[in-house]
N, C-alpha and C positions, 0 to 999 in steps of 0.2 A: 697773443700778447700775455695770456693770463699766465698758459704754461713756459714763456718764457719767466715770467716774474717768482714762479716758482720754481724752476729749476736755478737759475740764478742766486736766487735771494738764499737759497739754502746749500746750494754748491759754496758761493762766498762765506756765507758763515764758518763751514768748514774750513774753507781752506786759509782761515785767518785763523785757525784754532780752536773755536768756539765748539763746546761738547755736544755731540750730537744730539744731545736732548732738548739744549738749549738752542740748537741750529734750528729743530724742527719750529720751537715756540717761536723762531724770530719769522720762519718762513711763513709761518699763521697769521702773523702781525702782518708782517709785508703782501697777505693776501684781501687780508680785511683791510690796508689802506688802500691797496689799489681797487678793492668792490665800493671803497666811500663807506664803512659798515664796520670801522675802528668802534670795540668798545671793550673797557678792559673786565667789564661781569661776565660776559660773553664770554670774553676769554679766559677765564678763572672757572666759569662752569662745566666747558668741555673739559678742564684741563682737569678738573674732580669727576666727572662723570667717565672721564676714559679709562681709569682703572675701575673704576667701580663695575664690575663684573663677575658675579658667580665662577664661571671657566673657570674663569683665571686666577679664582687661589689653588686652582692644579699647579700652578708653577713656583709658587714657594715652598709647596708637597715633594713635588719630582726633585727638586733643588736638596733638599733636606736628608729627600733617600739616596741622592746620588754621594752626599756627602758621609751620610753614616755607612755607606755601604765600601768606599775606600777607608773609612779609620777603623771599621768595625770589625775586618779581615772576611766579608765577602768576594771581594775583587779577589786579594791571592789566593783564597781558597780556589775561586773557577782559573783560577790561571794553571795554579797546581794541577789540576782535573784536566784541563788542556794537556801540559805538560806531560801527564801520565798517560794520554790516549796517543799522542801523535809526537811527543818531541825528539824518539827514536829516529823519525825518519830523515832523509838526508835536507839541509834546510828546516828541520823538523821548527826551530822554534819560530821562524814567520808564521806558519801554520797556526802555532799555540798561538802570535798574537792576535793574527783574524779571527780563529775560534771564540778568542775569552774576546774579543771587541765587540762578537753581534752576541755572545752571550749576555755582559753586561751592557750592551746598547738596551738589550729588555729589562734593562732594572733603573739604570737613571734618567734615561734620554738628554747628559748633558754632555756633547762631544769635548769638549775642554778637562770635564771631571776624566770621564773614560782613559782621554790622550794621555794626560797630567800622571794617572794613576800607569798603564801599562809601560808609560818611559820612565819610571821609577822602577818599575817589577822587572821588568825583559829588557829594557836598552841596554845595560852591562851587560846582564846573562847574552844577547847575542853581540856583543862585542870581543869578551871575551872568548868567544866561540870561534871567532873568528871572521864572523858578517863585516863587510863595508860598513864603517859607520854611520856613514848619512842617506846607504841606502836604509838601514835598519829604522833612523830616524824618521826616513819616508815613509816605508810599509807604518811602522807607528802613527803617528800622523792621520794618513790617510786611514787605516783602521778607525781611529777616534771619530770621523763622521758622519758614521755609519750611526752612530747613538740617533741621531735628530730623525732617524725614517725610520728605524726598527717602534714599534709602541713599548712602552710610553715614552711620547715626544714630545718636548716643550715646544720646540716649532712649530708641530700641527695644534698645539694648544694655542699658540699666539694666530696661526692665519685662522683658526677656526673662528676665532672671538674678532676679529678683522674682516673677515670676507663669509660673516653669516653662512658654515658649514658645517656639517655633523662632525666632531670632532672623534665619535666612536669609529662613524665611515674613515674616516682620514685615518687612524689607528689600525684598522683592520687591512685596507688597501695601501700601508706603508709596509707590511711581514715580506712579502714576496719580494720587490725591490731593493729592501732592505739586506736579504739575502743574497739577491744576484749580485748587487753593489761587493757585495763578503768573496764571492765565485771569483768576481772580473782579479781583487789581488790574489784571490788564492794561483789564480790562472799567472799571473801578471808573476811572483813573486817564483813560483816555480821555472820560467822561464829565466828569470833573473838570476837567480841562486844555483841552476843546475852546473856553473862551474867552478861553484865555489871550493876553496878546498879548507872545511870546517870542521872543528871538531863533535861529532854525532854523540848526544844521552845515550848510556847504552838503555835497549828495552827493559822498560818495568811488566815485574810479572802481574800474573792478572790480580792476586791476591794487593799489590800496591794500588793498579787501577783501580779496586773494588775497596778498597782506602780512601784512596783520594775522592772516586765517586762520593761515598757515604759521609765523606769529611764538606761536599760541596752541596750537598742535596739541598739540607736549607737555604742554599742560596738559588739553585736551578727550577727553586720550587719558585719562587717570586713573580716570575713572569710569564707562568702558566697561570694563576691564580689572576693576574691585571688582565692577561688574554682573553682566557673563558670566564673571566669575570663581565667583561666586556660584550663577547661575542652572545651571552647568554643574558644579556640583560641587570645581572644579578647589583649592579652599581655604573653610575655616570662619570666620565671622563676624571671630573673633579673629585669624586668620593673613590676611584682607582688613587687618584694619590695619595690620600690619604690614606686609603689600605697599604700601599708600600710604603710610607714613612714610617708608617707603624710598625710593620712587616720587618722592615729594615733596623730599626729601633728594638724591638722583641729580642730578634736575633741575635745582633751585637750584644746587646747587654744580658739576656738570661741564657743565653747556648752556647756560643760561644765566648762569649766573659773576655772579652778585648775593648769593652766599655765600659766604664762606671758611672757615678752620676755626674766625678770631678771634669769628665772629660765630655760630656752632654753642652756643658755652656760655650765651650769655642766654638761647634760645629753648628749649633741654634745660630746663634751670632754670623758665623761665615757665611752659613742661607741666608740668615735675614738681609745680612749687606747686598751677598747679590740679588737676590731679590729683587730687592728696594731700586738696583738698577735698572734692572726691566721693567718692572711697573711704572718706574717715572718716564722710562722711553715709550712704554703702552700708552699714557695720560697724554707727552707730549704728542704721542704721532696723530692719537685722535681728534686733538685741533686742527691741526693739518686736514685730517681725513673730513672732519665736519666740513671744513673749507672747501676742498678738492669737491665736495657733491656740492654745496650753495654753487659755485664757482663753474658746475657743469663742465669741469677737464675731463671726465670720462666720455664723454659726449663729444666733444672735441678730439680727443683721442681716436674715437672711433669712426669719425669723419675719416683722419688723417690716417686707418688702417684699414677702410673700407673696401680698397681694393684684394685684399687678404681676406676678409671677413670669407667668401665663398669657398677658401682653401686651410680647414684649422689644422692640417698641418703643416702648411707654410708659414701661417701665422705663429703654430709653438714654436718651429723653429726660431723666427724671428724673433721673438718673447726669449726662449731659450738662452740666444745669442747676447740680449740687452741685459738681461739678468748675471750674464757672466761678464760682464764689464762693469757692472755695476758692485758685482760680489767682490770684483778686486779693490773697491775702495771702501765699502762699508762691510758694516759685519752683519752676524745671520739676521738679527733681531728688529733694527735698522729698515735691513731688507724688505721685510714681511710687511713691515707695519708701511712703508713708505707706498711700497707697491700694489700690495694685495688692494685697494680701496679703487686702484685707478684701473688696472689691470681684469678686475674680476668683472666689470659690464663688459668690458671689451669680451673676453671669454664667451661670457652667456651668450652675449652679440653673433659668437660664430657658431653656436650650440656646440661648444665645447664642453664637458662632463667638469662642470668644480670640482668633485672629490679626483679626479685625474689630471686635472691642471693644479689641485696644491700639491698631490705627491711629487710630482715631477718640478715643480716651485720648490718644496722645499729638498729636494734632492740639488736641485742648481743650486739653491742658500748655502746647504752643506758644503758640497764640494767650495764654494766661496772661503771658506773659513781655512782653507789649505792653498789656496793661492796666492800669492804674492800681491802687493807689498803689505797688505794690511792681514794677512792669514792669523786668524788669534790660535787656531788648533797649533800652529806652525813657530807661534811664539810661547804657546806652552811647551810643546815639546823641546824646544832649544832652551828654553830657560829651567826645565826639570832636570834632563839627558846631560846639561853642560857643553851646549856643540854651538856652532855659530849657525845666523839665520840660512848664511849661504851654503851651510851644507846641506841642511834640513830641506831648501828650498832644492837644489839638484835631487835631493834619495828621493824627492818625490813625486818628481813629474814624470817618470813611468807609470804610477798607481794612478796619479790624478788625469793623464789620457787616457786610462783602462775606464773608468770613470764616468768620465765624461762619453766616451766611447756606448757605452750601458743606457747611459740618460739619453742619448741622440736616436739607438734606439728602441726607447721608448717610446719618444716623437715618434720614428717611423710605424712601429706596431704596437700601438696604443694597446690593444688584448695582452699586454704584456703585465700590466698593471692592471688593466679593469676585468678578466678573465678571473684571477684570483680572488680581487677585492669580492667582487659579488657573491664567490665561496664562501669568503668569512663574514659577509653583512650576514 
């Protein structure tokens, strides 16, 4: 009954309109009337106490660098760098946009900024080239979600502060993943485009390469410094973002000089707004989540998956599978915060590895943000590039089964993720 009262009472909120911020606070309410245990201090303190989190001013950080580093001519410079390494080849510029995707996935970890920023840079350049347009918009796209699993990630920022996990672990055991995810379109998009008939960059010589490298260094430098920043102890999750906003700030305004101070207060502003949205989804879901444990739905939950419990890969599967039905109606953030609270005893329950159930969580959240009908990667892209949702939606369900295809197996051979992760702890 309880988790009926909760899945309901917050399914209904939404589906009458109500923002999911506020859907979460009404589903808290409708938790505490049905335990008999309505009291509105209770509920005003969880609802302060759930941003209130060291972590998590990494996320108004990552937010800040993602944003200085598209105004600040970071992005086109690694795209440029792309461009001069690989755009020669036939299909050459999907290439360039996978490349500069997991490139700058290691500099903002916001799939939105990334998508937004490369369907502005490349969606004409391979249009006019000659690419399919809404296959280009899909390779785009699906490129853009790679940001949330390369480090720095504000996903594993939000499940780490959610589901009590090393959020360094979670960083270190998202590199590899986050690559393969890059492999499956590069694989995906060469198969796609080899009948293309497009117009080829002619080769740049190596003296342009050796250009373009030197023109992008200060930026390729960024996410070696957050890495072995990391790997090596030298700063914590949260004090990494503030090394890249800095980092990213430095940059733009003393080296490259495509910033001044007049242009510093939109992009403060832009962060802070989104920000502000996430944190008030973090505050809201942690009423919620206070509830879900008084309320014992994990424990219930775990009755009701108990027959899985001795199989965790049938269980990820099944987990896998919910989370993708779930990712077509909410977005990443949503996601994390609703699930990780209820989801993670069950985990432990089967001695499943948390740092290997949130990379593969937050790889199914990504992918979520490019599927239909609520895709926010998929509504940036069409709303940057000027295409309709339904083309964006067709160019990309080739990438998004390459994808999905990767994450499945992961399920199957878990050493796929935790083989490397262990490397870089």
């Amino acid at each position: 009954m309880t988790i009926a009262i909760f899945v309901f009472s917050l399914l209904g909120a939404m589906a009458i309109g109500i923002p999911i911020a506020f859907s979460l606070l009404l589903c808290g309410v409708a938790l505490m009337w049905h335990l008999d245990m309505f009291d509105a201090q209770i509920l005003a303190q969880n609802l302060l106490e759930g941003s209130n989190s060291f972590p998590l001013l990494a996320v108004p950080f990552f937010m800040l660098a993602g944003e200085v580093m598209n105004a600040g001519g970071l992005s086109r410079r690694i795209v440029n760098f792309a461009m001069a390494c690989v755009g020669h080849i036939k299909g050459g510029l999907g290439y360039v946009t996978i490349m500069a995707a997991v490139i700058m996935a290691a500099l903002s970890g916001s799939a939105v900024a990334d998508a937004a920023a490369l369907s502005a840079l490349l969606l004409p350049m391979m249009v006019a080239a000659g690419h399919d347009r809404a296959r280009s918009a899909g390779l785009i796209a699906s490129a853009g979600i790679i940001a949330p699993v390369i480090p720095p990630s504000i996903g594993f920022v939000i499940f780490g502060v959610a589901g009590n996990v090393s959020i360094s672990k979670l960083f270190m055991a998202g590199i590899v993943p986050g690559i393969m995810l890059g492999a499956s379109l590069w694989v995906t998009w060469w198969w796609l485009a080899r009948r293309e008939v497009v117009q080829v960059p002619p080769r740049k010589t190596l003296r342009e390469i050796g250009v373009a490298m030197r023109e992008a260094t200060w930026a390729l430098v960024m996410p070696l410094i957050v890495v072995f920043g990391l790997k090596f102890g030298v700063f914590t999750p949260t004090e990494a973002a503030v090394v890249a906003a800095v980092y990213a700030l430095l940059i733009s305004t003393l080296v490259y000089r495509e910033l001044g101070l007049k242009d510093l207060y939109p992009l403060f502003v832009s962060s802070a707004k989104t920000s502000a949205v996430v944190m008030f989804l973090v505050a809201a879901a942690m009423v919620s989540a206070w509830l879900i444990t008084v309320a014992n739905l994990p424990a219930q939950l775990i009755e009701i998956l108990q027959p899985m419990l001795d199989s965790p890969r049938l269980l990820m599967f099944t987990i896998m599978v919910i989370i993708i039905v779930i990712g077509t109606a909410l977005d990443m953030t949503p996601t994390i915060l609703l699930l990780t609270p209820v989801l993670m005893p069950v985990v432990k329950a089967a001695g499943i590895d948390p740092i290997y159930f949130g990379v593969l969580f937050i790889i199914n959240c990504a992918i979520g943000l490019i599927t239909p009908p609520v895709g926010t990667v998929l509504n940036a892209v069409a709303g940057v590039g000027k295409i309709s949702m339904d083309e964006v939606t067709r160019g990309v369900m080739p990438f998004m089964i390459a994808q999905f295809t990767i994450m499945f197996a992961m399920v199957a051979f878990p050493a796929l993720v935790m083989v490397p992760a262990r490397w870089f702890y």
